[in-house]
DOPANU-874719 format. One record per residue (C-alpha): residue number from 1; x, y, z. Coordinates in steps of 0.5 Angstrom, whole numbers, always signed. Example, Ala and Ser with C-alpha at 12.3 -4.5 7.8 and 13.67 -1.06 7.14 Angstrom:
BEGIN
1_+25_-9_+16
2_+27_-2_+14
***
This chain:
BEGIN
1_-56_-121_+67
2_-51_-121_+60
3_-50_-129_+61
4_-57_-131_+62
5_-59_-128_+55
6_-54_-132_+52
7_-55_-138_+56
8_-63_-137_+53
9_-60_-135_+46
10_-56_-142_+46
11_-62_-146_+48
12_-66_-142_+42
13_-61_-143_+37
14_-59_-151_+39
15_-67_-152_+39
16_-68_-148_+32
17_-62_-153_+30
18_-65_-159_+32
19_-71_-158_+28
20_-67_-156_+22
21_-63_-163_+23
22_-69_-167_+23
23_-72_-163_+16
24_-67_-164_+13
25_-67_-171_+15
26_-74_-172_+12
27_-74_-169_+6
28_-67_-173_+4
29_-71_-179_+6
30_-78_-177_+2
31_-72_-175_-4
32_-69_-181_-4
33_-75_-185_-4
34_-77_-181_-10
35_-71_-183_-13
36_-71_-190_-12
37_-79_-191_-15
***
């Protein structure tokens, strides 16, 4: 039972990581793109 929680935990956290690496990535891009106008 311990390991399904962190299985589902892993999952989760890879999820929020994937969503914060493609945040990052547009604001870099609409901050560059500020930057060279």
């Amino acid at each position: 039972m311990k390991n399904l929680k962190m299985l589902l935990w892993g999952k989760f956290y890879q999820m929020i990581y994937a969503f914060l690496q493609c945040v990052i990535e547009i604001i870099l891009l609409s901050y560059f793109t500020i930057i060279k106008y």
